[in-house]
C-alpha atoms as a printed R data frame, in Angstrom:
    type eleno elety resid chain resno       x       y      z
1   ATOM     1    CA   UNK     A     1  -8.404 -18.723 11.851
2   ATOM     2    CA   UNK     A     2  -7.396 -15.315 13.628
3   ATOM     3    CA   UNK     A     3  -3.690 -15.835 15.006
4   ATOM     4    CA   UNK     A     4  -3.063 -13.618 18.263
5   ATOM     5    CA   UNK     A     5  -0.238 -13.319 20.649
6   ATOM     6    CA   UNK     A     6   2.248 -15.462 18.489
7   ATOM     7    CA   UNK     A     7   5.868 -14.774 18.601
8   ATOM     8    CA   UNK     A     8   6.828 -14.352 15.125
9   ATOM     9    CA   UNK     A     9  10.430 -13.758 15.681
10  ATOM    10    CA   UNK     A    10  13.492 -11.077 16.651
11  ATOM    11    CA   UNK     A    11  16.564  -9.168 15.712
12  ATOM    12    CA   UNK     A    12  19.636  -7.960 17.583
13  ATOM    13    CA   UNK     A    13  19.745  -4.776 17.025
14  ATOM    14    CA   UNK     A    14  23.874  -4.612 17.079
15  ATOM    15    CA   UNK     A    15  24.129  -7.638 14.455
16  ATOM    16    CA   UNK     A    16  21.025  -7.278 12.488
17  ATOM    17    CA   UNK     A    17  20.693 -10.649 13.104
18  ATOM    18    CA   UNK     A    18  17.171 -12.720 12.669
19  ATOM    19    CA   UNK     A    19  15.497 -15.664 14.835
20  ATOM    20    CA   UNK     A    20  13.210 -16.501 13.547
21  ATOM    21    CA   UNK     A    21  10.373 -18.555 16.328
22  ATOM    22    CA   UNK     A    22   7.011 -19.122 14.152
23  ATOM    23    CA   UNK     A    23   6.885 -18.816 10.370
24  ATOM    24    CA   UNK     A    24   4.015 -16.357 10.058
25  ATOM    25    CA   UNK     A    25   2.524 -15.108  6.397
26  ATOM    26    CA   UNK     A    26   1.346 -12.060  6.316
27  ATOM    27    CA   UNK     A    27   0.124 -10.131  2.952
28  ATOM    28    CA   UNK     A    28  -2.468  -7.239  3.777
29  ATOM    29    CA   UNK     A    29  -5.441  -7.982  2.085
30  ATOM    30    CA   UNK     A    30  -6.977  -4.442  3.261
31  ATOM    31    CA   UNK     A    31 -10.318  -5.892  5.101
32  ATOM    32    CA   UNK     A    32 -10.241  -2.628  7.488
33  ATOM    33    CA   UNK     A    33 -10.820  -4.563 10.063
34  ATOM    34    CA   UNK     A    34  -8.325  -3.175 11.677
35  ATOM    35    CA   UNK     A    35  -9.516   0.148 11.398
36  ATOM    36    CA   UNK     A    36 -13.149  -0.553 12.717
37  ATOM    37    CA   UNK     A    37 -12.387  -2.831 15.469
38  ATOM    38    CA   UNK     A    38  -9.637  -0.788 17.350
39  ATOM    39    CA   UNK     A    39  -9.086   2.182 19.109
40  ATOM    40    CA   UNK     A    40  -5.287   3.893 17.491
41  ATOM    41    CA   UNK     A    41  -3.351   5.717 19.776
42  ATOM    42    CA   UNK     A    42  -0.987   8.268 18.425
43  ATOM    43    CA   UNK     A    43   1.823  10.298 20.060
44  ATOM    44    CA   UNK     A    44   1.627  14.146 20.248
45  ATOM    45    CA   UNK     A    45   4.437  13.755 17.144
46  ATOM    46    CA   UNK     A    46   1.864  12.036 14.668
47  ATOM    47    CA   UNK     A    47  -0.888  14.736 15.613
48  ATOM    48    CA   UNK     A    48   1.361  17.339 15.190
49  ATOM    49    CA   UNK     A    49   2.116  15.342 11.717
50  ATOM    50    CA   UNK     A    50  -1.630  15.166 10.561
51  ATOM    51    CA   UNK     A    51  -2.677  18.597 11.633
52  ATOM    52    CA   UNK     A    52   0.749  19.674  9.530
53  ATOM    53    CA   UNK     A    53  -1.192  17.913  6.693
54  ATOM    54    CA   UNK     A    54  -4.595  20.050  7.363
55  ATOM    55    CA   UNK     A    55  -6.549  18.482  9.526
56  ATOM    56    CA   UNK     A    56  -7.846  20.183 12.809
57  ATOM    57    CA   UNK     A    57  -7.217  18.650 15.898
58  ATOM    58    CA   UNK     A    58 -10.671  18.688 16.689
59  ATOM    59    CA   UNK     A    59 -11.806  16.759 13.691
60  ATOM    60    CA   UNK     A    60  -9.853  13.483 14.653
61  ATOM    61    CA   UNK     A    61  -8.705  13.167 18.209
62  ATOM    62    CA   UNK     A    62 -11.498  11.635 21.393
63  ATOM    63    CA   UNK     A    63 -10.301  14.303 23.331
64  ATOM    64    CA   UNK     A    64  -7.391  16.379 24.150
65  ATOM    65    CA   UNK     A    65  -6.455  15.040 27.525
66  ATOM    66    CA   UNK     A    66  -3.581  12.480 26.691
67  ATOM    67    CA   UNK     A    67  -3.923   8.751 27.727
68  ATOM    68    CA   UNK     A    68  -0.736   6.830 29.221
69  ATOM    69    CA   UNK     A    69   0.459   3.954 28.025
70  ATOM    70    CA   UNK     A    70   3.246   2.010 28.788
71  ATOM    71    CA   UNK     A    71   6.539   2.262 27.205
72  ATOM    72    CA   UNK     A    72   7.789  -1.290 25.319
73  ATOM    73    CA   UNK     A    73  10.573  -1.056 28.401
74  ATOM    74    CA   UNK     A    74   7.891  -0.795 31.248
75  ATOM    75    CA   UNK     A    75  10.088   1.649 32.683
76  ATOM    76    CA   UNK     A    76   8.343   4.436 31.577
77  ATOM    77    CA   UNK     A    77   4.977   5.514 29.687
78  ATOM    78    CA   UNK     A    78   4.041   7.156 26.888
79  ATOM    79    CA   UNK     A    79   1.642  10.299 26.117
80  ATOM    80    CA   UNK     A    80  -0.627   9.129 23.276
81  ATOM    81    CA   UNK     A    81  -4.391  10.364 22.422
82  ATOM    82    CA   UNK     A    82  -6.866   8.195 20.361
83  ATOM    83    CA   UNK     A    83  -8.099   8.799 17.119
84  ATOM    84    CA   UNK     A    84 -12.183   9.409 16.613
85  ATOM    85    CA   UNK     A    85 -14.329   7.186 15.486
86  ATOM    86    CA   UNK     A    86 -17.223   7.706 12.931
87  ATOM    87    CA   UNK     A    87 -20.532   7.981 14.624
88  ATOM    88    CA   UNK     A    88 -22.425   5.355 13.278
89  ATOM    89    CA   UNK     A    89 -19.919   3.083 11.849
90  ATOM    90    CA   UNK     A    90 -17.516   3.166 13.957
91  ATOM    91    CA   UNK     A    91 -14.957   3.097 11.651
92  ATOM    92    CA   UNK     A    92 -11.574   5.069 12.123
93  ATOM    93    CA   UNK     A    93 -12.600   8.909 11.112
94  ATOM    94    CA   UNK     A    94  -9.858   8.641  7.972
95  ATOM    95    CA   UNK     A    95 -11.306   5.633  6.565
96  ATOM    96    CA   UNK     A    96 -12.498   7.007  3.615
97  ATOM    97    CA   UNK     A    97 -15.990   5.860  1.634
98  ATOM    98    CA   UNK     A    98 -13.634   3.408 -1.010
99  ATOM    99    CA   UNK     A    99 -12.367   1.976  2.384
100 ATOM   100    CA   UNK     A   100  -8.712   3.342  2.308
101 ATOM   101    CA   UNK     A   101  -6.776   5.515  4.799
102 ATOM   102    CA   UNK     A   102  -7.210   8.969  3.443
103 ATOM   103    CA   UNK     A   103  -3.881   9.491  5.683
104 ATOM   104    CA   UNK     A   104  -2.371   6.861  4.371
105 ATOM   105    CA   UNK     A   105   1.283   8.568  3.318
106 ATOM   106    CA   UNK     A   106   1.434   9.871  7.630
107 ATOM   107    CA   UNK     A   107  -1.033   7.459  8.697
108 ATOM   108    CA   UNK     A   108   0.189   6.206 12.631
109 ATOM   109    CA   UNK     A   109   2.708   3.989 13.891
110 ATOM   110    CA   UNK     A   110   0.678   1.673 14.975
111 ATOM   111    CA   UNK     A   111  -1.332   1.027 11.758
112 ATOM   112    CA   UNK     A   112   1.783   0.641 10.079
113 ATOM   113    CA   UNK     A   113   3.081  -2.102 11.837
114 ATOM   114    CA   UNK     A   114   0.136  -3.807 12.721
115 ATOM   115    CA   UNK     A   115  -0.889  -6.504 12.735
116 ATOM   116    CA   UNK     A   116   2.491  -7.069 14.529
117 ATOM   117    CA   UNK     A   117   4.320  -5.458 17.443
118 ATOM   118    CA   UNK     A   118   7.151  -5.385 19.644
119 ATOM   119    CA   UNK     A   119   9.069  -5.701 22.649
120 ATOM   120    CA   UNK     A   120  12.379  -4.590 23.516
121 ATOM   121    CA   UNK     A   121  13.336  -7.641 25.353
122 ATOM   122    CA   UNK     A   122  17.119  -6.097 26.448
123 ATOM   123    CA   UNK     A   123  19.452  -3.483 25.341
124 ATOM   124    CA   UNK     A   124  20.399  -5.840 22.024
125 ATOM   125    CA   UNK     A   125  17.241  -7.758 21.284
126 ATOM   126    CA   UNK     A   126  13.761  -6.619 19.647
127 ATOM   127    CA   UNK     A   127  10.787  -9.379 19.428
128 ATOM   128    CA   UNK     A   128   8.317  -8.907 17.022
129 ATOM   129    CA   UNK     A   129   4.463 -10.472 17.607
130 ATOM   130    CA   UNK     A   130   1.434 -10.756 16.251
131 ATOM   131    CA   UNK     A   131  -0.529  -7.989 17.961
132 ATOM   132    CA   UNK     A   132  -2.644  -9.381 21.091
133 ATOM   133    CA   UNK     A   133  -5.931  -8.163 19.758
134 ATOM   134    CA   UNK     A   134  -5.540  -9.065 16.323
135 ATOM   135    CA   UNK     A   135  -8.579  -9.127 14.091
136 ATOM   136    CA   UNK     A   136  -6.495  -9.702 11.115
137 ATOM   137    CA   UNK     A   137  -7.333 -12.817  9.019
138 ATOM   138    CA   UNK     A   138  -4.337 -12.302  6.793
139 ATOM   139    CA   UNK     A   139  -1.826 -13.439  8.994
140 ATOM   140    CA   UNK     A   140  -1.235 -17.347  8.741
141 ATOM   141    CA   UNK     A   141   1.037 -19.710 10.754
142 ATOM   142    CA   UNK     A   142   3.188 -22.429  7.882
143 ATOM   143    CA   UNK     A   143   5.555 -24.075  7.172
144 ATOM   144    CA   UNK     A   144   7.018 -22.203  4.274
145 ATOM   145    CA   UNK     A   145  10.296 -20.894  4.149
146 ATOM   146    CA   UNK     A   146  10.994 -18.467  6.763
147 ATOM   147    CA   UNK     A   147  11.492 -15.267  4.163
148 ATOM   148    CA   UNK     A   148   8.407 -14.305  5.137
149 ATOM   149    CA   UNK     A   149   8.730 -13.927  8.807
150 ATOM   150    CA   UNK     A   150  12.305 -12.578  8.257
151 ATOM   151    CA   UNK     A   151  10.640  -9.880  5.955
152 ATOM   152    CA   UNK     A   152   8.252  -9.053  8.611
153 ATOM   153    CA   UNK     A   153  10.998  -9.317 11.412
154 ATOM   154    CA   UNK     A   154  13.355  -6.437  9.570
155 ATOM   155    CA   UNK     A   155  10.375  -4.528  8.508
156 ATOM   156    CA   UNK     A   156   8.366  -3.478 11.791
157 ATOM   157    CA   UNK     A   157  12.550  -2.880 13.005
158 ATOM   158    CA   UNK     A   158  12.817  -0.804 10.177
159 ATOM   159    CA   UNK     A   159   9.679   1.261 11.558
160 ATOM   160    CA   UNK     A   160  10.450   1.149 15.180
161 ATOM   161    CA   UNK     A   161  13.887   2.892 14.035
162 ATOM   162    CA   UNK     A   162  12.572   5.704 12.645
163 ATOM   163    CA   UNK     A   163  11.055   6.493 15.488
């Protein structure tokens, strides 16, 4: 069972402190789903980041005229293109023939915290979900211990940090 939309949890940003809502598992199993079933936006910083690591604009991005999307806040948006897909497969262009993210090491924000993402929900509080469109059969509602959705909690606000 795919598990969409789900609140997994969230962290105050001052205090560092987890709630956690839903007890989600999540281990990547690396299906690539993910990478054949979505169009990935990325910001003008992570082109400007792959073509740093010697790829051409040309070779990876739709087009060049930016598409707006809106900003966690909803106050503003945000400039982002989308990343090429493979004619005939369909498959993100830097999914490689072993099925593995030849960009792996600068690969987009959004493939590194998906399945999962966020909302800011005030000045103190971040949620973390399980992404909308999720396609990812890794991710598993229990009733384990709730390490696991902590883990996942602190780590997508450990990438949403550095941004």
């Amino acid at each position: 069972m795919i598990v969409r939309d789900l609140p997994v949890g969230s962290i105050n940003i001052e205090s560092k402190e987890v709630k956690v809502i839903n007890q989600v598992n999540f281990t990547c199993q690396s299906s690539t789903e993910c990478c054949r079933k979505h169009d990935i936006p990325v910001t003008p910083k992570e082109v400007e980041r792959i073509t740093d690591n010697g790829f051409e604009p040309d070779q990876f991005l739709i087009n060049f005229t930016p598409i707006l999307i809106n900003s966690k806040t909803g106050k503003s948006k945000i400039k982002a293109y989308v990343l090429k897909k493979k004619p005939f497969s369909h498959d993100c262009v830097f999914l490689n023939e072993k099925n593995l993210c030849s960009i792996h090491e600068f690969k987009p924000f959004a493939c590194k915290i998906y399945p999962f993402t966020y909302e800011i929900k005030d000045t103190e509080n971040i949620e973390v979900r399980v992404h909308q469109d999720s396609v990812c059969s890794s991710v598993s509602v229990g009733l384990n211990a709730p390490s696991d959705s902590i883990n996942i909690i602190r780590d997508v606000y450990s990438k949403v940090k550095m941004l």
